[in-house]
Backbone as a chain_set.jsonl record, in Angstrom:
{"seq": "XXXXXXXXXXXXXXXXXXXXXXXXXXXXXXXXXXXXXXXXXXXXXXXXXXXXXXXXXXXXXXXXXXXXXXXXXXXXXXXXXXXXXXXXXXXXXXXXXXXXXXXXXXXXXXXXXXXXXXXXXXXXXXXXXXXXXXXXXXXXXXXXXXXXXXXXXXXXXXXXXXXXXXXXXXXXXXXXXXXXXXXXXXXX", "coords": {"N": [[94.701, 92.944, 74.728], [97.59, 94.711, 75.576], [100.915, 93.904, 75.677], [102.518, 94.927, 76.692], [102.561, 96.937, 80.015], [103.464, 99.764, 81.052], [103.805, 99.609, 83.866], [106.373, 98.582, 85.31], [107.433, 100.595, 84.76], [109.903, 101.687, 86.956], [111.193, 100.443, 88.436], [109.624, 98.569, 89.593], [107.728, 95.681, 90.42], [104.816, 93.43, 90.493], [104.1, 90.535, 92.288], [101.925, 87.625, 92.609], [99.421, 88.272, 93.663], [99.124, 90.647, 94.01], [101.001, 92.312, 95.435], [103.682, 95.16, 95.371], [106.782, 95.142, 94.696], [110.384, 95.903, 94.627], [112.238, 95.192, 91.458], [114.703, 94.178, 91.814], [114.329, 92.104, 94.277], [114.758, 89.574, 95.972], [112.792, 87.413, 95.599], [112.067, 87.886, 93.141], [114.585, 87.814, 91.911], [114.858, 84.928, 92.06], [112.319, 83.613, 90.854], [112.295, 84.484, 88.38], [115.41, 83.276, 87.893], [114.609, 80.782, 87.197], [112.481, 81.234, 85.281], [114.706, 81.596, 83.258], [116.427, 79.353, 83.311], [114.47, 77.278, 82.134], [114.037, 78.502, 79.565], [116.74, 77.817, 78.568], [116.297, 75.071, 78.934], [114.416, 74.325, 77.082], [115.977, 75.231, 75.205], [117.977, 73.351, 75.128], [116.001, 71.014, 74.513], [115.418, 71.167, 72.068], [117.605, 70.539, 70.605], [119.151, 67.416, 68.729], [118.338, 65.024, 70.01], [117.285, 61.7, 71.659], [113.561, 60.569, 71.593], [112.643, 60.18, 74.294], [114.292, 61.4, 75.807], [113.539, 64.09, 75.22], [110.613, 63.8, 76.013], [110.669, 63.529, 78.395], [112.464, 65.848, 78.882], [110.258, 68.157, 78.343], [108.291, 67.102, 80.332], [109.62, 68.352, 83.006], [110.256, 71.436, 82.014], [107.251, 71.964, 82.53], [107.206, 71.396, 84.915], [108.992, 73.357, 86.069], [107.622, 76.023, 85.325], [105.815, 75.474, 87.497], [106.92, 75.673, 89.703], [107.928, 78.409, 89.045], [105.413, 79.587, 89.21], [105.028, 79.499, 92.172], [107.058, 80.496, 93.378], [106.419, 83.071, 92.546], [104.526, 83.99, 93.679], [102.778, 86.017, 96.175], [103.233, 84.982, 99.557], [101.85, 86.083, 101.684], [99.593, 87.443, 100.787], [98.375, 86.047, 98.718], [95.513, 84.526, 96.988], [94.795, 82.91, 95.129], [94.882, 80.069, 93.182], [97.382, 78.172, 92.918], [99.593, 75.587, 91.513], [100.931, 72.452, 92.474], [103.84, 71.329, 93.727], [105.337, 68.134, 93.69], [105.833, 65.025, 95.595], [106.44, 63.179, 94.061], [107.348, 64.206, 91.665], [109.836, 64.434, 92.542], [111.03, 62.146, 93.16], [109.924, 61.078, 90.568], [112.167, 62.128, 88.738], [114.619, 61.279, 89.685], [113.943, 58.437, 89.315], [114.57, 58.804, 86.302], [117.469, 59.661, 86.449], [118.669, 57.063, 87.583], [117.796, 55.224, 86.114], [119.24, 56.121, 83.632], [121.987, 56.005, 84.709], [122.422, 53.374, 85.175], [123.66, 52.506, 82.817], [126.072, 53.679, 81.995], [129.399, 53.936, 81.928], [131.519, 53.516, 85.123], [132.165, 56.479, 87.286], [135.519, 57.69, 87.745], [136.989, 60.248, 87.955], [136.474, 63.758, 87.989], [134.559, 64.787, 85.248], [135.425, 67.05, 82.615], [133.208, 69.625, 81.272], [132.125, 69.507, 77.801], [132.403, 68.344, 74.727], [130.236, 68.288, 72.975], [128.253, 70.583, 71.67], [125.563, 69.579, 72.276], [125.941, 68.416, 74.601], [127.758, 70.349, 75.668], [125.629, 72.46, 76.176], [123.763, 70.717, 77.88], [125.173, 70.806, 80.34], [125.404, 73.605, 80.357], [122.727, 74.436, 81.351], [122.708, 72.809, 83.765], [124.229, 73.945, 85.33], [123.149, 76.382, 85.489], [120.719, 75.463, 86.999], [122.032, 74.896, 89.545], [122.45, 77.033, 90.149], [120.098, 78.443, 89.975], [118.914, 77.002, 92.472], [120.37, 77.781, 94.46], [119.691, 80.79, 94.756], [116.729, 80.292, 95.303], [117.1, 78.962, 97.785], [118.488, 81.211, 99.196], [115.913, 82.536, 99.128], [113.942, 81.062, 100.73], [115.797, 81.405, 103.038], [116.102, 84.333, 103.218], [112.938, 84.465, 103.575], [112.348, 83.549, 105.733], [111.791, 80.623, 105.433], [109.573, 80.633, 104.322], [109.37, 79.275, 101.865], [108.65, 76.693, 99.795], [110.082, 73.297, 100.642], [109.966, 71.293, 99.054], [110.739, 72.365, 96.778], [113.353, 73.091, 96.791], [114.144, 70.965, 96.826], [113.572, 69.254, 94.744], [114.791, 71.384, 92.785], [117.554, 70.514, 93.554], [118.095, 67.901, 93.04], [116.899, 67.654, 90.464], [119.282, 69.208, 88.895], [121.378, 67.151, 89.334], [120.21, 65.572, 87.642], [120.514, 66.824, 85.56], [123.028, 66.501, 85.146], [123.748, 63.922, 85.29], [122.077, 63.267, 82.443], [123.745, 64.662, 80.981], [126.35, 63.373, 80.627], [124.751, 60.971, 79.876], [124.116, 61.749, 77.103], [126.759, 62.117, 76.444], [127.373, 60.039, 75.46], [126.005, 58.48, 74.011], [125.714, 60.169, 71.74], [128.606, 60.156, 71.059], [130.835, 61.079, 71.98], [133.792, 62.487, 73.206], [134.727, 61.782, 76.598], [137.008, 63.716, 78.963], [138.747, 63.054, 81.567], [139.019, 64.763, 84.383], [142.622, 66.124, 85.105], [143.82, 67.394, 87.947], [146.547, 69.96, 88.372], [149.0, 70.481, 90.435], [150.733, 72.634, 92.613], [153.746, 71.964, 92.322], [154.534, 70.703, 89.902], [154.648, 70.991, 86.348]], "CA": [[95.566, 93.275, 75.856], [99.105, 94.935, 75.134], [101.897, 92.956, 76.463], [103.781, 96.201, 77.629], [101.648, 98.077, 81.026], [104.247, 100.75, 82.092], [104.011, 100.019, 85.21], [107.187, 98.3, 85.879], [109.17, 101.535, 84.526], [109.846, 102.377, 87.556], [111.608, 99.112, 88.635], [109.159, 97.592, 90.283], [106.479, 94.76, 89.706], [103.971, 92.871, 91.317], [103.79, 89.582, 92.889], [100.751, 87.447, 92.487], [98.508, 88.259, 94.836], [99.114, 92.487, 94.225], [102.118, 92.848, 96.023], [104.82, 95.733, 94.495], [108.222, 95.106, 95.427], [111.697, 96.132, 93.661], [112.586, 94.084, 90.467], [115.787, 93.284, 92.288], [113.99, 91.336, 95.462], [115.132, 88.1, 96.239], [111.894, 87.237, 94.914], [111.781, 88.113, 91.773], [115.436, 86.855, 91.781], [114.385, 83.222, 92.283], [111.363, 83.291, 89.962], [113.428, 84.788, 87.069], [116.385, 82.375, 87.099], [114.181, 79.789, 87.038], [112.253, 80.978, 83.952], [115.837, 81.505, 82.523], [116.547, 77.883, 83.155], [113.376, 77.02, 81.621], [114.46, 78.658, 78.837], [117.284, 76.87, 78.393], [115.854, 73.29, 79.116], [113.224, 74.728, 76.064], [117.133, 75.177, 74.005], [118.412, 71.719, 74.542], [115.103, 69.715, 74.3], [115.572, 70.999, 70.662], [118.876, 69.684, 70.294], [119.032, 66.464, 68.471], [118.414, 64.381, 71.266], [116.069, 60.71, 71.461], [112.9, 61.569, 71.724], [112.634, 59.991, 75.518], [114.712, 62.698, 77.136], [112.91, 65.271, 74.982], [109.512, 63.848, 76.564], [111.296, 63.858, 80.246], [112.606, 67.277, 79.493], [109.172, 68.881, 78.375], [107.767, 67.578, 81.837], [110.801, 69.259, 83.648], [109.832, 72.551, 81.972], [106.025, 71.825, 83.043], [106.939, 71.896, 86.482], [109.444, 74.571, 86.446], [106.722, 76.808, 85.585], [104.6, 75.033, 88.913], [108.21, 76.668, 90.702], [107.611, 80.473, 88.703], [103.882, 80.104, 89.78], [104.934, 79.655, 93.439], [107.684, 81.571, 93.732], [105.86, 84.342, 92.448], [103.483, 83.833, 94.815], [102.794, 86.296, 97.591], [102.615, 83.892, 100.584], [100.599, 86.403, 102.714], [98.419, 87.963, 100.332], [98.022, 85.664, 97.427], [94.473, 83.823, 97.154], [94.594, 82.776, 93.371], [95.152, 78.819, 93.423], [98.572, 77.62, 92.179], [100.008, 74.459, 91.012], [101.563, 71.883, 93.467], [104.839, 70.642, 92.952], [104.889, 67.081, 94.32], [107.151, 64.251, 95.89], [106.599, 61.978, 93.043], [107.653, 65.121, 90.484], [111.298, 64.325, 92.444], [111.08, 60.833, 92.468], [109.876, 61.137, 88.699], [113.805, 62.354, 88.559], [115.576, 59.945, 90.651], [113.989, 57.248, 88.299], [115.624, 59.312, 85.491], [118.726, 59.733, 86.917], [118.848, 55.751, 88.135], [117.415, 54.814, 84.718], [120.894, 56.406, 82.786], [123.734, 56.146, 85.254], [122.709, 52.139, 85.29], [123.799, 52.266, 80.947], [126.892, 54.475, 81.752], [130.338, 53.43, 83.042], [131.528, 54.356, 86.161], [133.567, 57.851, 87.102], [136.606, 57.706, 88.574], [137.703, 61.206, 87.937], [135.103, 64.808, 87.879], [134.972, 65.467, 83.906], [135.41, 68.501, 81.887], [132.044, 69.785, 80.52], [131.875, 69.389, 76.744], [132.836, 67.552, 73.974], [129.617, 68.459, 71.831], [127.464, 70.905, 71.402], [124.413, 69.296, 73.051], [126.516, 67.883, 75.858], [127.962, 71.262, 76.398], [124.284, 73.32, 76.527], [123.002, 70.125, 79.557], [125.84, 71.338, 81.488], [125.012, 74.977, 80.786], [121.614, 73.681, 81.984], [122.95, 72.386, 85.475], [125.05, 75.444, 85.681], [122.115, 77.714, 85.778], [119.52, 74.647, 87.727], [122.751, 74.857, 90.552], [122.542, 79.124, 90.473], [118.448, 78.614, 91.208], [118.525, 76.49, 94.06], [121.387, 78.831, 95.48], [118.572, 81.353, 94.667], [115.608, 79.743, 96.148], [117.707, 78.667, 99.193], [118.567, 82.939, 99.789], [115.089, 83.424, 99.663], [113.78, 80.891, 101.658], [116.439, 82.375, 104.514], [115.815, 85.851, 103.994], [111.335, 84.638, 104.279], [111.737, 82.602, 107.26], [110.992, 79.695, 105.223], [108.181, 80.991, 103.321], [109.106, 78.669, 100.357], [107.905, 75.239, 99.747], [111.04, 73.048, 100.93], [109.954, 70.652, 98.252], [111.44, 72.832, 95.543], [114.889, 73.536, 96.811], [114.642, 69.488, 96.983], [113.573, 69.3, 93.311], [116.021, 71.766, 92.188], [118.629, 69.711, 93.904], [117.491, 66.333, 92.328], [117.011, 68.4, 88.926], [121.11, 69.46, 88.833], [122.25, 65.761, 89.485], [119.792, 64.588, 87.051], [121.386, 67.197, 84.095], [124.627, 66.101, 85.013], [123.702, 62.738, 84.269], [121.9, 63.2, 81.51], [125.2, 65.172, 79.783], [127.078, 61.867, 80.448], [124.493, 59.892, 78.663], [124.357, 62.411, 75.895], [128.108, 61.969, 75.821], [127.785, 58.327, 75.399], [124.901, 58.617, 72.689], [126.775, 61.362, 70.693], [129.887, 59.095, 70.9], [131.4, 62.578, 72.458], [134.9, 61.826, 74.275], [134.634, 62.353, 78.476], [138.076, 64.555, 78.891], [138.482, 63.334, 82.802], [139.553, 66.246, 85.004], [143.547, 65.439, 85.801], [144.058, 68.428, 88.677], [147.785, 69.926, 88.492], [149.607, 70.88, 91.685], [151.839, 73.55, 92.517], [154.855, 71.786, 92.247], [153.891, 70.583, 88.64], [154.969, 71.619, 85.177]], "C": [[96.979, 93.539, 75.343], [100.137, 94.256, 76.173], [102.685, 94.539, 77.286], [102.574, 97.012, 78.455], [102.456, 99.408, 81.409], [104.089, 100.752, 83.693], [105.178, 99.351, 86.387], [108.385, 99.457, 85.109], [109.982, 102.561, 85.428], [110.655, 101.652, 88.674], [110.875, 98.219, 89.898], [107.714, 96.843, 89.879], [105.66, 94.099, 90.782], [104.221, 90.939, 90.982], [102.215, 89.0, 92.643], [100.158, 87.44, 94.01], [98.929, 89.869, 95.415], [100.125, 93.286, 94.85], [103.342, 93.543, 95.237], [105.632, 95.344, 95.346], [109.539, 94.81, 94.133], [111.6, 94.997, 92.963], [114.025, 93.646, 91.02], [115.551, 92.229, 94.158], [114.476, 90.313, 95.197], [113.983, 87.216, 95.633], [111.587, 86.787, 93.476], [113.251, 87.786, 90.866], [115.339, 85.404, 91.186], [113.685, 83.174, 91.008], [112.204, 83.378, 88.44], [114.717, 83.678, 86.645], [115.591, 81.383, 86.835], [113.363, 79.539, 85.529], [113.792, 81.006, 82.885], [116.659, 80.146, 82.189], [115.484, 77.175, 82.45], [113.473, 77.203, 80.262], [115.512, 78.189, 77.683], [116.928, 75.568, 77.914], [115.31, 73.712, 77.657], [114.861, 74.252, 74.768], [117.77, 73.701, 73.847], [117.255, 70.667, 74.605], [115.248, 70.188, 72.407], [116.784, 71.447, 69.887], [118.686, 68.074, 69.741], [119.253, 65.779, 69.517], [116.961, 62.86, 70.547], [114.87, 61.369, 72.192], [112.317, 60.682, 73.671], [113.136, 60.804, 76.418], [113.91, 63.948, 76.416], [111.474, 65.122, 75.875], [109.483, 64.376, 78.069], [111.708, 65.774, 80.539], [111.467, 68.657, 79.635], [108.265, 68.855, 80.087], [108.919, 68.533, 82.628], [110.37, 71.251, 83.159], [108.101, 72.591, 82.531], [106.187, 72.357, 84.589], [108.364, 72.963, 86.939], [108.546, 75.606, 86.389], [106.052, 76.612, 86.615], [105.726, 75.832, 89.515], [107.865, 78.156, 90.15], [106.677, 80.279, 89.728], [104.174, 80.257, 91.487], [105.923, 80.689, 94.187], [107.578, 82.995, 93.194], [105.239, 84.902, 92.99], [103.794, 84.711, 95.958], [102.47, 85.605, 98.913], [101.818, 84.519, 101.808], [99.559, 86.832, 101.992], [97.803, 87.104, 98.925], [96.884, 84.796, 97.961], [94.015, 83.073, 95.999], [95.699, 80.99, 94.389], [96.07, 78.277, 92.282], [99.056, 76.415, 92.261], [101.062, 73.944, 91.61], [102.774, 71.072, 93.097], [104.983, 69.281, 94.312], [105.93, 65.886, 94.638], [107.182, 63.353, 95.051], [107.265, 62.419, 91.923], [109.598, 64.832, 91.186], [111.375, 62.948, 92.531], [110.647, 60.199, 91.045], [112.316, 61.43, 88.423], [114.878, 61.121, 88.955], [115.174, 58.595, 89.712], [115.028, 57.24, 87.193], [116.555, 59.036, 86.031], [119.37, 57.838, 86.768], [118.917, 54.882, 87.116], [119.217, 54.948, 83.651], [121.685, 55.952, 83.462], [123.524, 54.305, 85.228], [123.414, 51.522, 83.749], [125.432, 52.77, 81.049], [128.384, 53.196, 83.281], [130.861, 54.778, 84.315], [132.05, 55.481, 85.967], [134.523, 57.675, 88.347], [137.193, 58.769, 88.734], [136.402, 62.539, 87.893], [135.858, 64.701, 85.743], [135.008, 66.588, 83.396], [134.205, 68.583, 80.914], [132.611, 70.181, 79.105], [132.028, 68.491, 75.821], [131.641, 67.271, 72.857], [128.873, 69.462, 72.167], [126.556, 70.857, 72.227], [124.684, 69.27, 74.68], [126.777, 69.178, 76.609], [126.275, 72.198, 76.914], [123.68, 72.354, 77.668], [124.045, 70.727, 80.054], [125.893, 73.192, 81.541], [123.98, 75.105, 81.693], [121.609, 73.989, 83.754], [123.383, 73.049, 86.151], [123.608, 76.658, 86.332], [121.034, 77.338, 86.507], [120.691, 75.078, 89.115], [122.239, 76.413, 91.14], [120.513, 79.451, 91.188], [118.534, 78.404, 92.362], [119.447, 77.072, 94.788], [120.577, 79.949, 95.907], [117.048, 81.594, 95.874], [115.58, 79.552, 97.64], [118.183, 80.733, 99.607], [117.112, 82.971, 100.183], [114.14, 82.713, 100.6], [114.369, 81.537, 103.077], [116.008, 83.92, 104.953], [114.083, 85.933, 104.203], [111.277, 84.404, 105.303], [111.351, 81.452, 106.448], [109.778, 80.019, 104.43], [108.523, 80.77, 101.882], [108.96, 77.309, 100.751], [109.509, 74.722, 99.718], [111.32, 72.031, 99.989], [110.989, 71.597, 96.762], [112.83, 72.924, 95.281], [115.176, 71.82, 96.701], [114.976, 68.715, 95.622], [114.667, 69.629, 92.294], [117.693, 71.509, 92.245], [119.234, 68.632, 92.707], [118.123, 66.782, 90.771], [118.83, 68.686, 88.516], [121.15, 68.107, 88.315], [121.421, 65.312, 88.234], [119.952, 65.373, 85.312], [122.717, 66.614, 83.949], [124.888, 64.821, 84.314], [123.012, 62.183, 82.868], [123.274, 63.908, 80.9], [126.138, 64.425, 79.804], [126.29, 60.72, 79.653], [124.047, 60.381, 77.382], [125.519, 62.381, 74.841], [128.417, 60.728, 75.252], [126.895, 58.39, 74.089], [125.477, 59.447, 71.219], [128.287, 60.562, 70.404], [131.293, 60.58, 71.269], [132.613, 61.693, 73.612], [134.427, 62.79, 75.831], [136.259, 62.724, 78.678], [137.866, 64.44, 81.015], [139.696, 64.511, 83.541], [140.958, 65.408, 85.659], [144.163, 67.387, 86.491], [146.102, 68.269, 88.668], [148.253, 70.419, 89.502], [150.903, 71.981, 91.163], [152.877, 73.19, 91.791], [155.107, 70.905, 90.769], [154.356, 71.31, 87.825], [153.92, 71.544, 84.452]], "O": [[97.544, 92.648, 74.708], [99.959, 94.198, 77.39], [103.232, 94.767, 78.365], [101.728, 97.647, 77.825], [101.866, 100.129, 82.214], [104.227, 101.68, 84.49], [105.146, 99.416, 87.615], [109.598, 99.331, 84.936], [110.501, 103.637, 85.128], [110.787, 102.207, 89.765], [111.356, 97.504, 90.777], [106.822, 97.337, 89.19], [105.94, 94.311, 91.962], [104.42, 90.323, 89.935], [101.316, 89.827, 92.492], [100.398, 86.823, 95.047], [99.04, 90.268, 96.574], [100.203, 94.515, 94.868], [104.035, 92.825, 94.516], [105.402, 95.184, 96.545], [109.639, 93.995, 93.216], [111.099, 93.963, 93.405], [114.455, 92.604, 90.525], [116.444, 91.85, 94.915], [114.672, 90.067, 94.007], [114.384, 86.17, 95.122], [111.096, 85.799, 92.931], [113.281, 87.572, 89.654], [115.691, 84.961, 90.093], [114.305, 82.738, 90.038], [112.574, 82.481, 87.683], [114.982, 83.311, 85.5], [116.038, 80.874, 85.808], [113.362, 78.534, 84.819], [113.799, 80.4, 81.814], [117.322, 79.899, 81.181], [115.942, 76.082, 82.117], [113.086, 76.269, 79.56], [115.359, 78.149, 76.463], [117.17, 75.069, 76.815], [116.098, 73.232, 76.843], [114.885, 73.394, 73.887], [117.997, 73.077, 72.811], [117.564, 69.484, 74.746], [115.131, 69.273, 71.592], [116.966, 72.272, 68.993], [117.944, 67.428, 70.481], [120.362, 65.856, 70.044], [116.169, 62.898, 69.604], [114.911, 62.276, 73.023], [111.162, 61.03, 73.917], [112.69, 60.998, 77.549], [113.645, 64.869, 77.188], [111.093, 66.14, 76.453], [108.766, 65.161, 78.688], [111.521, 66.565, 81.464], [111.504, 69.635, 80.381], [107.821, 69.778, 80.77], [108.618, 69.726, 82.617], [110.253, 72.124, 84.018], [107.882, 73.68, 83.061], [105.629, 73.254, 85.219], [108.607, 73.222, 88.117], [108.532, 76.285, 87.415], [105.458, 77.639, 86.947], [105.305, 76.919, 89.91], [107.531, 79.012, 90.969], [106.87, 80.631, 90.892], [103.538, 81.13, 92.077], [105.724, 81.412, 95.162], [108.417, 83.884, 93.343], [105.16, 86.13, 93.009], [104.751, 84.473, 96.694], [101.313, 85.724, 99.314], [101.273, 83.865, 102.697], [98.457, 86.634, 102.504], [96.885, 87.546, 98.235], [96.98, 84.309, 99.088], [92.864, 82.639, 95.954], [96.477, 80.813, 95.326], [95.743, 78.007, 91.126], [98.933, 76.009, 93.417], [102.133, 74.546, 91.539], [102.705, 70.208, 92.223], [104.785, 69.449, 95.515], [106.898, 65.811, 93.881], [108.075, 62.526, 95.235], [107.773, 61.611, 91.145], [110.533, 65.013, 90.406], [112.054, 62.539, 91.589], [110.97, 59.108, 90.576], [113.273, 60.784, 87.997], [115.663, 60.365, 88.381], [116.054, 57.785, 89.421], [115.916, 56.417, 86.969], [116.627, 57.822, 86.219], [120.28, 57.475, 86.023], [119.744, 53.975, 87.019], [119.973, 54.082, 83.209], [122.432, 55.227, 82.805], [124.627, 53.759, 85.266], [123.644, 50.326, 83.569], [126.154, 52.276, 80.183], [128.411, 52.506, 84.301], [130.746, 55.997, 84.441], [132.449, 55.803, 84.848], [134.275, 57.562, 89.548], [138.063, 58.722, 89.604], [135.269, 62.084, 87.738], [136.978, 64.606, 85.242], [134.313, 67.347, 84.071], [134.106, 67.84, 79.938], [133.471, 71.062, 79.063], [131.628, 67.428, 76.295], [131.765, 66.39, 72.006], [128.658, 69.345, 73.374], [126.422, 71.798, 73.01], [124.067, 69.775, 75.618], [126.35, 69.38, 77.746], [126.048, 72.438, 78.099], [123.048, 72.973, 78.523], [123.529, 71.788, 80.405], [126.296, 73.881, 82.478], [124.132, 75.753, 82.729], [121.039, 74.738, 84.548], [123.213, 73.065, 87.37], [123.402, 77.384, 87.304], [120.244, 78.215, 86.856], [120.054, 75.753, 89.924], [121.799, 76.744, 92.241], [119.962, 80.094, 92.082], [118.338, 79.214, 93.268], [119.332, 76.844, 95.992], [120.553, 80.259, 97.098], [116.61, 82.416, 96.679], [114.692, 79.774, 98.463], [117.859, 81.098, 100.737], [116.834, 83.334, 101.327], [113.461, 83.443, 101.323], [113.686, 82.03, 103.975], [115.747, 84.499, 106.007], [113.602, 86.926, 104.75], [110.381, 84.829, 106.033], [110.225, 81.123, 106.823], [109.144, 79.072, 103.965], [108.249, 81.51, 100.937], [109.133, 76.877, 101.89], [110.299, 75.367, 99.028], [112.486, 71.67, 99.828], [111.817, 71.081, 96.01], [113.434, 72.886, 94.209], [116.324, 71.419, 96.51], [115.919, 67.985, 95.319], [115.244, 68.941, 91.452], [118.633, 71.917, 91.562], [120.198, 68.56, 91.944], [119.157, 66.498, 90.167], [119.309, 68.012, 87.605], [120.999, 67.845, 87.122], [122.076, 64.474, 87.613], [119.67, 64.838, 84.24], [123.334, 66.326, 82.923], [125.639, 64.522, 83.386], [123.238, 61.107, 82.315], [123.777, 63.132, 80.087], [127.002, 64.669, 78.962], [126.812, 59.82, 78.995], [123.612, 59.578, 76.557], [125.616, 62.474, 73.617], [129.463, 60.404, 74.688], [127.54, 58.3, 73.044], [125.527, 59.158, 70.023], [128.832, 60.605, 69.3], [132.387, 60.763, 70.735], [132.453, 60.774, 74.416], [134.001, 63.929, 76.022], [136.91, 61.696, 78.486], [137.224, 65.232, 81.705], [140.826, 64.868, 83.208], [140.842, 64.441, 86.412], [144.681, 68.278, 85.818], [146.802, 67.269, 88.825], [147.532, 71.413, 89.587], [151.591, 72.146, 90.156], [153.144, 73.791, 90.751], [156.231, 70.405, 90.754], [154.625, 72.44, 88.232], [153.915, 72.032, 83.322]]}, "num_chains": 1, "name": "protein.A"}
């Protein structure tokens, strides 16, 4: 089988379940950032990291692909049986999340993303998990709802739970937290 068909040179592709529609649909929007975040996650799980968030982040790419598969999904014509993303897959997160921020001191201030390397690529991460569910949430509005409400819940969860992993990256890395001091007009 050749990976290249010609039949998106024409800018448009199919949906599972046979449906053409423009490569710029809201659609094919959604699905796309999400493998692009996927992509990502793929770049900082092989970042020197312990190998406990690498295990956490391989599931995280697992079920971003269960998000491609559905939001690829034609929801009137598709009949091909796709992979359920599930309320335990966001309470799998919320453990995460609950798990780090209980190791980390508090915040009193928003911080400035970076201070390594690794630290900076999770907050590229959350940057581009935030730009999905902005995504996902268009195209639920412009289906009527014809996306699984679980995902935009996921991809919520998922954000908060890069953010706090790039604070306990920063703490692990021994990476300084640079807290955000906002300057006002009347300010030098």
């Amino acid at each position: 089988m050749k990976i290249y068909t010609k039949k998106g040179d024409e800018g448009k592709t199919s949906l599972i379940g046979g449906t053409r529609v423009s490569k710029d649909d809201a659609r094919i929007e959604a699905y796309g950032t999400i493998d692009e975040l996927n992509s990502h996650v793929g770049l900082l799980r092989d970042q020197d990291i312990d190998a406990h968030h690498r295990k956490v982040l391989i599931e995280i790419e697992d079920r971003l692909f269960t998000i491609g598969s559905s939001l690829a999904s034609d929801p009137e014509t598709s009949r091909m049986k796709i992979p359920d993303l599930k309320e335990a897959d966001v309470t799998f997160l919320e453990n995460e999340i609950d798990r780090m921020d209980a190791t980390l001191p508090g915040m009193k201030s928003f911080i400035l993303p970076g201070g390594h390397a690794t630290v900076s690529q999770c907050h590229i991460v959350r940057c581009i998990c935030r730009r999905s569910e902005r995504l996902v949430v268009h195209l639920s509005v412009a289906t009527n709802g014809h996306v699984n409400p679980l995902i935009i819940q996921y991809l919520n969860r998922l954000s908060d739970y890069f953010f706090v992993l790039s604070r306990k990256l920063s703490a692990e890395l021994h990476a300084t937290e640079i807290p955000w001091q906002p300057r006002f007009g009347d300010e030098k």
